[in-house]
C-alpha positions as YAML, in Angstrom:
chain: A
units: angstrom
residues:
- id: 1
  name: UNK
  ca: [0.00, 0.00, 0.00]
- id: 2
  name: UNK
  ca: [1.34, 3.48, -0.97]
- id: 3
  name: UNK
  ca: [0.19, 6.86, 0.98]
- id: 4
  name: UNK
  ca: [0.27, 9.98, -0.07]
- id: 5
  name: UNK
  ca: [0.26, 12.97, 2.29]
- id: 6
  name: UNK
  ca: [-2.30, 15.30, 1.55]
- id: 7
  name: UNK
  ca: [-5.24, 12.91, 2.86]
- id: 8
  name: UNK
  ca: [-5.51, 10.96, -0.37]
- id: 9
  name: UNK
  ca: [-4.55, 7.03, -0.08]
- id: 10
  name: UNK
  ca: [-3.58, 5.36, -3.31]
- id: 11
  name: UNK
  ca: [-3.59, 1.57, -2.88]
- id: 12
  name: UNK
  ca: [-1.45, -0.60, -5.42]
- id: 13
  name: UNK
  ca: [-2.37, -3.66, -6.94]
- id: 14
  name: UNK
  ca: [0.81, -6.05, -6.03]
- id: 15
  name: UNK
  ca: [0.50, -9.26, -7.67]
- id: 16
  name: UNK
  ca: [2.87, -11.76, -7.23]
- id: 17
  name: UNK
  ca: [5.49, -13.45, -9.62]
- id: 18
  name: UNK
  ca: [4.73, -17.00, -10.39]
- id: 19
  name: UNK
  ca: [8.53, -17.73, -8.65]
- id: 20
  name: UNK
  ca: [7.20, -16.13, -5.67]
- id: 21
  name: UNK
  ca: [4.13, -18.18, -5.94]
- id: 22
  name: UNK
  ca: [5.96, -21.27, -6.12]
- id: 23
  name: UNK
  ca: [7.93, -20.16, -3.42]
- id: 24
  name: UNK
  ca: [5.22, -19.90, -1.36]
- id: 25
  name: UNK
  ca: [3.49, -22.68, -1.86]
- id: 26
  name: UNK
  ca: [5.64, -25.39, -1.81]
- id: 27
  name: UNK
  ca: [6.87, -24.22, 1.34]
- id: 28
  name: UNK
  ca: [3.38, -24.75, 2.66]
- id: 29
  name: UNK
  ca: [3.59, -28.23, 1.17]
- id: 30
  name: UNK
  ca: [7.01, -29.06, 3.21]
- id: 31
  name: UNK
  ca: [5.57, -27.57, 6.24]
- id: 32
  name: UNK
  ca: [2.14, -29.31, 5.99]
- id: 33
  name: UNK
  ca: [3.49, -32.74, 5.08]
- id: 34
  name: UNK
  ca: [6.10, -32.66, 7.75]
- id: 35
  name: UNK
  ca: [3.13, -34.00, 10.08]
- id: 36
  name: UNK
  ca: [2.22, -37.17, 7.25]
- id: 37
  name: UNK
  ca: [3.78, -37.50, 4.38]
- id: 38
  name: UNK
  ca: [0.86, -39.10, 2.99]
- id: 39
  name: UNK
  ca: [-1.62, -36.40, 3.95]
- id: 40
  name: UNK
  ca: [-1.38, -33.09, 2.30]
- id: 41
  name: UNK
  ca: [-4.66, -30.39, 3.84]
- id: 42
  name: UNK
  ca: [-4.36, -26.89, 1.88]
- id: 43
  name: UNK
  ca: [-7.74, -25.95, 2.63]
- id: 44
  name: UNK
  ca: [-8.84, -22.30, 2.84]
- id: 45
  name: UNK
  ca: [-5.59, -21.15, 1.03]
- id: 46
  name: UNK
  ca: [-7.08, -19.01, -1.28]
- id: 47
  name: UNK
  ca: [-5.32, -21.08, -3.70]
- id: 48
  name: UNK
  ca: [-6.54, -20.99, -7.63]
- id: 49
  name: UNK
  ca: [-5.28, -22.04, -11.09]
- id: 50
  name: UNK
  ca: [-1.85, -20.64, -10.46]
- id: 51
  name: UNK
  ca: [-1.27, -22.60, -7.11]
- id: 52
  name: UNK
  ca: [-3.13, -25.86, -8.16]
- id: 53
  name: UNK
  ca: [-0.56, -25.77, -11.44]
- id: 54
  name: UNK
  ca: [2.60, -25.14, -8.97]
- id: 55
  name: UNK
  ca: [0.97, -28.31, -7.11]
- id: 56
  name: UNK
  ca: [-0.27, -30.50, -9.67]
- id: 57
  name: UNK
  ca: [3.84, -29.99, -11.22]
- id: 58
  name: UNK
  ca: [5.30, -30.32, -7.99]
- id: 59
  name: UNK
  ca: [7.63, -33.71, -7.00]
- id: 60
  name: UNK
  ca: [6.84, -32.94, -3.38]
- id: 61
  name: UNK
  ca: [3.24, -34.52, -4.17]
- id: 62
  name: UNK
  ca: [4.30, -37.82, -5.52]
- id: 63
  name: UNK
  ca: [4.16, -39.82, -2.48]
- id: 64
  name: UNK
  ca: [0.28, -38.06, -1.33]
- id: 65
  name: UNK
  ca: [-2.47, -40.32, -0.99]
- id: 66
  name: UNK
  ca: [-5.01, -37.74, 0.53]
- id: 67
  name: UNK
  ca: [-5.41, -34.25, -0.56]
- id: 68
  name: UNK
  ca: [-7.71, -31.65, 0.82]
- id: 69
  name: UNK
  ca: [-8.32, -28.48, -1.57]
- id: 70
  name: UNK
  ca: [-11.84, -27.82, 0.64]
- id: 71
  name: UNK
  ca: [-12.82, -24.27, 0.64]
- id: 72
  name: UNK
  ca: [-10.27, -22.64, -1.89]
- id: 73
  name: UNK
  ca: [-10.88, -21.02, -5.36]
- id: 74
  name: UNK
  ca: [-10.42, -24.03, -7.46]
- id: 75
  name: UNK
  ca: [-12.33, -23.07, -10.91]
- id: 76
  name: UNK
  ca: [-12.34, -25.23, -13.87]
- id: 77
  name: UNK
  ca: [-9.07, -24.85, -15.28]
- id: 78
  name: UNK
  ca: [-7.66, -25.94, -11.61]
- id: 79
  name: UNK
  ca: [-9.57, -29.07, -11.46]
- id: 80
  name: UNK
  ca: [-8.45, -30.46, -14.81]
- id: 81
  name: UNK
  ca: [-5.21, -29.73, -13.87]
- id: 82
  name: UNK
  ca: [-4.73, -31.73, -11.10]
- id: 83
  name: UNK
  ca: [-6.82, -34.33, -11.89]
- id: 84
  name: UNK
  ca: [-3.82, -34.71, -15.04]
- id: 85
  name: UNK
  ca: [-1.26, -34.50, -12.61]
- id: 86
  name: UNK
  ca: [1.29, -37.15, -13.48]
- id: 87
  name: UNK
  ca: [2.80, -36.48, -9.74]
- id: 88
  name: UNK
  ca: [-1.08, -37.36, -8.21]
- id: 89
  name: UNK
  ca: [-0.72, -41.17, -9.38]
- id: 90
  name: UNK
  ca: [-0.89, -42.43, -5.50]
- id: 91
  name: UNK
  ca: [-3.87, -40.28, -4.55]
- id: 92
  name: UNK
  ca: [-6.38, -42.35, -3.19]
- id: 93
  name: UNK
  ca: [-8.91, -39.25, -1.51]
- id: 94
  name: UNK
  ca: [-9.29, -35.95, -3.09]
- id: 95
  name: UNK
  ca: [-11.38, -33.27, -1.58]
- id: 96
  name: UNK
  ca: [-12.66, -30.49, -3.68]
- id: 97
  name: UNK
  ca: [-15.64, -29.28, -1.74]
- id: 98
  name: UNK
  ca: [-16.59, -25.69, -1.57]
- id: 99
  name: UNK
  ca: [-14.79, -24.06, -4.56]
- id: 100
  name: UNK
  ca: [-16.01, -22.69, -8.08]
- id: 101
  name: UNK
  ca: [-16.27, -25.68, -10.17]
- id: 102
  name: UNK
  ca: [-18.81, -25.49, -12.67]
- id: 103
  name: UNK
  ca: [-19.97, -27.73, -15.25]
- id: 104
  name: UNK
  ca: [-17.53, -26.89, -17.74]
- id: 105
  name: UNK
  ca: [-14.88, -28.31, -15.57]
- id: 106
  name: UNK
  ca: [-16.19, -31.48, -14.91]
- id: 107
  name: UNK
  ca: [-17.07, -31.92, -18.82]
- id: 108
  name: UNK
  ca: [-13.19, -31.22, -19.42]
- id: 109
  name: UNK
  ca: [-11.99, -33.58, -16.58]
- id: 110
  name: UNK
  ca: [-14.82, -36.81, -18.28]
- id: 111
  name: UNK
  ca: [-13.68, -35.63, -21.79]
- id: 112
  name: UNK
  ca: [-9.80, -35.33, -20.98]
- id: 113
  name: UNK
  ca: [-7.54, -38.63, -21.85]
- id: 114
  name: UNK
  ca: [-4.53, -37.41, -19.75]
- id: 115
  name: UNK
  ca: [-6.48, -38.15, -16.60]
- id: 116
  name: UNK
  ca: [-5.12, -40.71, -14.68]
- id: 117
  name: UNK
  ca: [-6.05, -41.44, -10.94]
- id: 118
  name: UNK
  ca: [-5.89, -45.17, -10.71]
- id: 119
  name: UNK
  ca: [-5.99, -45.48, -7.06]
- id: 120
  name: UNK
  ca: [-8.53, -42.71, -6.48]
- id: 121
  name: UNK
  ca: [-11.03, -43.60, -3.88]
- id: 122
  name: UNK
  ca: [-12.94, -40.88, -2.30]
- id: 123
  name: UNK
  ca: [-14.34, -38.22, -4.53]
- id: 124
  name: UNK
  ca: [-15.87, -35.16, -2.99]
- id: 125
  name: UNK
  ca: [-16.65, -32.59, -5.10]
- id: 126
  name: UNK
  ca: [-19.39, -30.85, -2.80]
- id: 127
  name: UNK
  ca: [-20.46, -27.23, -2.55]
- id: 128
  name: UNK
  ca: [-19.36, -26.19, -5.99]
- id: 129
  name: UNK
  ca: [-21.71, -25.05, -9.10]
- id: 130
  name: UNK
  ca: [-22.61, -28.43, -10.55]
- id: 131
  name: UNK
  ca: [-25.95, -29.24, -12.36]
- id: 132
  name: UNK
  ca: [-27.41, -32.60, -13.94]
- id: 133
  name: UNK
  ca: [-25.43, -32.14, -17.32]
- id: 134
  name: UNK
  ca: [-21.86, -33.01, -15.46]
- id: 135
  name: UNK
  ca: [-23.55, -35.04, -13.04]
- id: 136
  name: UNK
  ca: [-24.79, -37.21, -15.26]
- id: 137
  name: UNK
  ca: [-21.34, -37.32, -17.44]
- id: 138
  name: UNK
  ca: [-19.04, -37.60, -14.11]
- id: 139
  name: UNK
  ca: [-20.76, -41.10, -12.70]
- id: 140
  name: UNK
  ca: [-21.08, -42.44, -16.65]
- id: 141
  name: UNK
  ca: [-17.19, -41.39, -17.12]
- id: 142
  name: UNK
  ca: [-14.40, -44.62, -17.14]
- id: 143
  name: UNK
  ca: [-12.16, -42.19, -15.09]
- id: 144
  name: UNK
  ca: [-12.21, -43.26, -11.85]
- id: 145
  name: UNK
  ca: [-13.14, -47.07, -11.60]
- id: 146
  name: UNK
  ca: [-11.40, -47.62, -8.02]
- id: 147
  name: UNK
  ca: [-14.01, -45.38, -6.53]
- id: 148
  name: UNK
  ca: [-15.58, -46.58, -3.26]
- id: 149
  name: UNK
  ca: [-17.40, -42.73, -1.73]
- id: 150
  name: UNK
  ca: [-18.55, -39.82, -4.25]
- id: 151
  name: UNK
  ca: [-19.99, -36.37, -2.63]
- id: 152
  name: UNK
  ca: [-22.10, -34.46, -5.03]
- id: 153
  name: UNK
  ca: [-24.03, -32.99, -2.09]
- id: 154
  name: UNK
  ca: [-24.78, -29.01, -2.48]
- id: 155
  name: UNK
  ca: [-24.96, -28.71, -5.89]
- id: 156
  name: UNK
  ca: [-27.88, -28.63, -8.33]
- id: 157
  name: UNK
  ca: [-28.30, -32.24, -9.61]
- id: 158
  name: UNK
  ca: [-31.41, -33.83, -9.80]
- id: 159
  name: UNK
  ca: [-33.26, -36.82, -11.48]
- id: 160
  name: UNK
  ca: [-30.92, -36.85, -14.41]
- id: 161
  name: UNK
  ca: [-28.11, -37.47, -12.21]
- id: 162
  name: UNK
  ca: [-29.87, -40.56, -10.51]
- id: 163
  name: UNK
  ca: [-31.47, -42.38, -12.98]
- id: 164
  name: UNK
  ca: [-27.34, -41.81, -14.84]
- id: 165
  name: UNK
  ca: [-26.45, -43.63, -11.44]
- id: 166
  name: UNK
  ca: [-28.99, -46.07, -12.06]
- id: 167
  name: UNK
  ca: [-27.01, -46.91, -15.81]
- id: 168
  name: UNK
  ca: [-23.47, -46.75, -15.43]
- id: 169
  name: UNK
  ca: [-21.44, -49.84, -15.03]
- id: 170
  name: UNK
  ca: [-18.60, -47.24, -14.93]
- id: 171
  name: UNK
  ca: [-18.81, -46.83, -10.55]
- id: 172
  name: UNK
  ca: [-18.61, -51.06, -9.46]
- id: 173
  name: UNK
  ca: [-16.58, -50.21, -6.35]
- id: 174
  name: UNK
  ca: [-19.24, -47.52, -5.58]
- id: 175
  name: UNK
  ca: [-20.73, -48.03, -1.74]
- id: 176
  name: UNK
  ca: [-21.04, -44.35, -0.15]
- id: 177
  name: UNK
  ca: [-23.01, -41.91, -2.34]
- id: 178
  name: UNK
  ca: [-23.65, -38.59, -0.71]
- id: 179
  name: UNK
  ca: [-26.20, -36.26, -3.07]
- id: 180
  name: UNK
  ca: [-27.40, -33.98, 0.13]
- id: 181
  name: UNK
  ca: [-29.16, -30.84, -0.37]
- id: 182
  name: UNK
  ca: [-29.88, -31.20, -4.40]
- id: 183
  name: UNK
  ca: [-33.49, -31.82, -6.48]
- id: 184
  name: UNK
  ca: [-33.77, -34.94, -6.30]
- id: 185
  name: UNK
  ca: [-37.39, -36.71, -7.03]
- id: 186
  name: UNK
  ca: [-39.48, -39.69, -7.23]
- id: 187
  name: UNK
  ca: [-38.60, -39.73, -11.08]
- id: 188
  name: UNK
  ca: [-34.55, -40.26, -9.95]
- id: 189
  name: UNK
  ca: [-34.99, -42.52, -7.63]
- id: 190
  name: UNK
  ca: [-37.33, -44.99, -9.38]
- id: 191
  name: UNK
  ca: [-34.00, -44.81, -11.83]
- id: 192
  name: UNK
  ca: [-31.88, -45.31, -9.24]
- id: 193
  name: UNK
  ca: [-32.76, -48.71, -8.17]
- id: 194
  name: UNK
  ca: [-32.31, -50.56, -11.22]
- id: 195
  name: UNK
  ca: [-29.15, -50.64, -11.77]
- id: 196
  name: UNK
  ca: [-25.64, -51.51, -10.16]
- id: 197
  name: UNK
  ca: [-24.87, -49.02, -8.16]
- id: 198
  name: UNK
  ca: [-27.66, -49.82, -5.74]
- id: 199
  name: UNK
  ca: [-27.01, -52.99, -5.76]
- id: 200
  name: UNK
  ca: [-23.36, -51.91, -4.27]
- id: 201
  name: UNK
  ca: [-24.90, -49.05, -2.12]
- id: 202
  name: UNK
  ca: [-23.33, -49.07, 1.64]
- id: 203
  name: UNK
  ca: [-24.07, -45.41, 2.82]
- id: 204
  name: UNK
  ca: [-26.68, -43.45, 1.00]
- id: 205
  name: UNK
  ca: [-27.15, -39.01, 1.91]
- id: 206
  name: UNK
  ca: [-29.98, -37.92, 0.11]
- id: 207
  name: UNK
  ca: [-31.26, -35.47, 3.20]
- id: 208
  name: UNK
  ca: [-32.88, -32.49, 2.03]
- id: 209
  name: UNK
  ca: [-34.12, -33.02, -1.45]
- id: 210
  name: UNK
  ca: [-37.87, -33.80, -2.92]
- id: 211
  name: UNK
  ca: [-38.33, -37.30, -2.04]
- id: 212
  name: UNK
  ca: [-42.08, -37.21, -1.38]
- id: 213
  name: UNK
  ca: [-44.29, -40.55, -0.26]
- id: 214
  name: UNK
  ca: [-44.07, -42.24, -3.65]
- id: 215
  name: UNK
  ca: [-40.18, -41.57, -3.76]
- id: 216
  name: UNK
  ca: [-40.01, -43.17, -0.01]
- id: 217
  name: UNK
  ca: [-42.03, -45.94, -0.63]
- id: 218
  name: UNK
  ca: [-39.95, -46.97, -3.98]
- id: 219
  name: UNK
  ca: [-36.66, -46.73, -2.01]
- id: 220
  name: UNK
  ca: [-38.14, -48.87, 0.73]
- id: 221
  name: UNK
  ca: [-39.55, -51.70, -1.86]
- id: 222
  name: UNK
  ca: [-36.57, -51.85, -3.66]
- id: 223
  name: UNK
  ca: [-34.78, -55.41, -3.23]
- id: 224
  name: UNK
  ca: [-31.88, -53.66, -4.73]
- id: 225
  name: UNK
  ca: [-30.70, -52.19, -1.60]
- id: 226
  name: UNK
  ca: [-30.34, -55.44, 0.26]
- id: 227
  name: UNK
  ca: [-26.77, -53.90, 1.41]
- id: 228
  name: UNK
  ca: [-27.62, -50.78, 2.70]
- id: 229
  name: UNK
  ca: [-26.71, -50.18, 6.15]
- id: 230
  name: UNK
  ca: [-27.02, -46.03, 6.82]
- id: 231
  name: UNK
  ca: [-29.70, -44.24, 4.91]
- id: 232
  name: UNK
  ca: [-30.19, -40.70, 5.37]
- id: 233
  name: UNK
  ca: [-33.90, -39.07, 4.22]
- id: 234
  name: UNK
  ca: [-33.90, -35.91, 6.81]
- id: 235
  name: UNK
  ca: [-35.49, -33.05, 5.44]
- id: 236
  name: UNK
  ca: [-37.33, -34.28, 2.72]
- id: 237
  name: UNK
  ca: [-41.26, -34.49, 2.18]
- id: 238
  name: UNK
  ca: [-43.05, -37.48, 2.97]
- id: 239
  name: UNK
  ca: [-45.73, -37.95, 5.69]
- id: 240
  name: UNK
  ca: [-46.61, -41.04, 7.29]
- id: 241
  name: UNK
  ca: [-47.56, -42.70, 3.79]
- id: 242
  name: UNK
  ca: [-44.22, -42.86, 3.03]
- id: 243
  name: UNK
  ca: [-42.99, -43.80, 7.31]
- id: 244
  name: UNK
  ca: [-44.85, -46.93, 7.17]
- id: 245
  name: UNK
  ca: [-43.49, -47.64, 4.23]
- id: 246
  name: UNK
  ca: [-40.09, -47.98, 5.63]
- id: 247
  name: UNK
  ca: [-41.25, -49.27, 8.86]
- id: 248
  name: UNK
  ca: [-42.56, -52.40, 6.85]
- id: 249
  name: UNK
  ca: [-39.41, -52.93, 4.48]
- id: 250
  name: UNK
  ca: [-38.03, -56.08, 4.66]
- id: 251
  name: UNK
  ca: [-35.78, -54.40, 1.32]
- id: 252
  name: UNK
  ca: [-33.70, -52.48, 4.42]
- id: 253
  name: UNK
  ca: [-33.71, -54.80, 6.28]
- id: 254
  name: UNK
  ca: [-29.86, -54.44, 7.41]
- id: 255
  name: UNK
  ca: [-29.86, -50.92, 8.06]
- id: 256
  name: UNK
  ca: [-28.53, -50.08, 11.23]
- id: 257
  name: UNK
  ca: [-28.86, -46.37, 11.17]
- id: 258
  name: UNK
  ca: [-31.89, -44.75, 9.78]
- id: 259
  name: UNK
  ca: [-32.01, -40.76, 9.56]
- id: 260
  name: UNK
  ca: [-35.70, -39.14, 9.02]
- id: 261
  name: UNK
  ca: [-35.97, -36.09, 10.77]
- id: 262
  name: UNK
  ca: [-37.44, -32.89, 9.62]
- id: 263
  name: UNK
  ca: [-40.36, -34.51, 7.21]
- id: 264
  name: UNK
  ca: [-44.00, -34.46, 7.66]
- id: 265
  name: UNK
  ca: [-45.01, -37.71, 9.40]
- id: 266
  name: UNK
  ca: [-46.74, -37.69, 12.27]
- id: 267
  name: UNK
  ca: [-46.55, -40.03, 16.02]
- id: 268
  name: UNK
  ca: [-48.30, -42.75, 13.48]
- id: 269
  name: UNK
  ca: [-45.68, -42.47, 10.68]
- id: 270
  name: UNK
  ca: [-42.72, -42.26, 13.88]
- id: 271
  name: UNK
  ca: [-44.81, -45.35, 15.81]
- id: 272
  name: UNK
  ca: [-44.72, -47.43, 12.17]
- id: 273
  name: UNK
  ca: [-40.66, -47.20, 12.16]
- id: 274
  name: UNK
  ca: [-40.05, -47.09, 16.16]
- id: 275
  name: UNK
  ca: [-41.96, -50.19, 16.85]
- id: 276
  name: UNK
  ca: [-40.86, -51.84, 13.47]
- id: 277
  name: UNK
  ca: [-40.71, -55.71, 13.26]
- id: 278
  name: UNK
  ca: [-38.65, -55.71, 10.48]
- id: 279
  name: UNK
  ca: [-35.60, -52.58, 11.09]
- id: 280
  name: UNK
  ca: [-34.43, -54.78, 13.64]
- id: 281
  name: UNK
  ca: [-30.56, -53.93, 12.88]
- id: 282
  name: UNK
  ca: [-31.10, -50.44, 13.48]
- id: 283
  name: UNK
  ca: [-28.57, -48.95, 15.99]
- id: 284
  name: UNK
  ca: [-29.34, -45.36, 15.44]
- id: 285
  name: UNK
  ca: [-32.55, -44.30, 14.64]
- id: 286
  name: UNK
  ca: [-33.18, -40.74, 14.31]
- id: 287
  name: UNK
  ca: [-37.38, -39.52, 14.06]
- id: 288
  name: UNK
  ca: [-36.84, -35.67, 14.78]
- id: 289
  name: UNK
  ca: [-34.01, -33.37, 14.16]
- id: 290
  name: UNK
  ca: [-34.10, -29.53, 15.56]
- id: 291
  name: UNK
  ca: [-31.78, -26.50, 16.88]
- id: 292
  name: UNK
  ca: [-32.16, -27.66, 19.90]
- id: 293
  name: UNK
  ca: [-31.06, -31.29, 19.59]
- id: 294
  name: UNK
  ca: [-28.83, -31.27, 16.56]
- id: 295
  name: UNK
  ca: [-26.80, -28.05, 16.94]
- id: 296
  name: UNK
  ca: [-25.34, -28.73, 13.46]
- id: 297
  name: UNK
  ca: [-28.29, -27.56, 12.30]
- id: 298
  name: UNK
  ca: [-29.71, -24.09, 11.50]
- id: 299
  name: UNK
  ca: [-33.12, -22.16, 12.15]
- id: 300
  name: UNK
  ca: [-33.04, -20.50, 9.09]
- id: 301
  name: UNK
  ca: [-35.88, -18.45, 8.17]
- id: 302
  name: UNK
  ca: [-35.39, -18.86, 4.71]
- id: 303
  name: UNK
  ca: [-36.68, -23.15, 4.27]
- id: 304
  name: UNK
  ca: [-35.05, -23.29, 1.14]
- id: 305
  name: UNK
  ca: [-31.57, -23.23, 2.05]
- id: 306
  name: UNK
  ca: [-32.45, -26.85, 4.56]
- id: 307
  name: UNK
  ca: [-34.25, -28.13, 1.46]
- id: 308
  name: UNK
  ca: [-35.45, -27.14, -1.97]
- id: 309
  name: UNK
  ca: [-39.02, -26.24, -2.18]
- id: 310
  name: UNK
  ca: [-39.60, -24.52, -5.46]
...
């Protein structure tokens, strides 16, 4: 910042020399993987295409196997650059949540043949600006055939995205699949459950969307989801229609944690799943969710940033 007497401030624009960049950031690699060598955490750097090149180039990042980018300025360009990192070949979990991906970016990673994460196993690519049209094209993409947990959650996918899950023989490692807070419907799901992925499904998030009593009660008759131990529905919008529905599924039969909170049942819809003869695995069972019991959660007074209603 330069002053000038007189009362008038004059601020200059100082930006950086890519040497002084690199500098900089590969000292924050040293220091950061002095802890684990394995595990490299960069998150709220402020870091964008500049600083994910200097990374994605860097030999300090050939031995990672877990990197955290998580709240950062990652934009398209960035992402397709590490993800062609010939440095990244050990990188089992990659963490991309909460930066400025957009569609584009994803398109360009699916579409790219220099791509080449063979071990990659956790995908989370949450909180950026995503939409059906890379949704779709990311779980349909050959790219990452080792993965075993994708977060899409916070975005704006919807049914295109599921019934794409419901196609793909591209994901058969695929058991965690976290699609919180997007637009997903009846329409999506009834996709969903007919193909492989389902089959494979572990851990499902699909907490504040549109699942309504019809979407509910396909999820719950689905034989498809024989495996499924942790479902989460919180937030959604199906009354006690859609309760009973689970409370009677001998499909989920193995779940042992069951997250519902937040809908529209009633004590008959939370009575059909509490006294269930059938959800005998569950460990954790979870009929209402507020402030004042779940602190992670927020009174907003705007609904639609819990769930989507429009």
């Amino acid at each position: 910042m330069g002053i000038v007497r007189g009362g008038d401030a004059e601020y200059e624009d100082y930006q950086p020399s890519l040497e002084e960049k690199t500098e900089k950031v590969e000292a924050a690699i040293r220091a950061v993987l002095e802890a684990d060598a394995e595990v490299l955490s960069l998150e709220g750097k402020y870091y964008s295409t500049d600083e994910a090149t200097i990374l994605a180039g860097s030999d300090l990042v050939v031995g990672v196997r877990v990197l955290r980018l998580t709240d950062n300025q990652i934009g398209d360009e960035a992402v397709r650059t590490i993800m062609e990192s010939s440095k990244l070949g050990r990188l089992e979990e990659l963490y991309l949540n909460t930066n400025f991906i957009t569609d584009a970016g994803i398109r360009g990673v699916v579409d790219s043949t220099r791509v080449s994460l063979p071990r990659l196993k956790v995908l989370s690519i949450a909180d950026n600006r995503l939409t059906d049209a890379s949704g779709a094209a990311l779980v349909c993409s050959a790219r990452f055939p080792k993965l075993e947990t994708l977060d899409l959650g916070w975005n704006e996918m919807g049914n295109e995205t599921m019934k794409a899950l419901g196609e793909t023989e591209m994901l058969p490692c695929l058991k965690r699949l976290d699609l919180e807070r997007n637009y997903i419907e009846g329409a999506g799901i009834r996709g969903f459950v007919k193909g492989r992925v389902a089959a494979g499904m572990e851990e499902l998030n699909l907490s504040a969307n549109r699942l309504d009593d019809e979407a509910v009660t396909v999820l719950a008759s689905s034989p498809a989801l024989a495996r499924l131990k942790v479902l989460k529905i919180s937030q959604n919008r199906f009354g006690d229609p859609g309760a009973r529905a689970l409370g009677e599924s001998v499909a989920l039969s193995g779940l042992t944690h069951l997250y519902m909170g937040r809908n529209l049942f009633g004590p008959e819809g939370a009575r059909a799943v509490h006294e269930s003869k059938v959800l005998v695995n569950l460990k954790t069972l979870v009929l209402q969710e507020g402030v004042e019991i779940s602190p992670g959660l927020v009174n907003f007074s705007r609904p639609e940033l819990l769930r989507p209603e429009n």
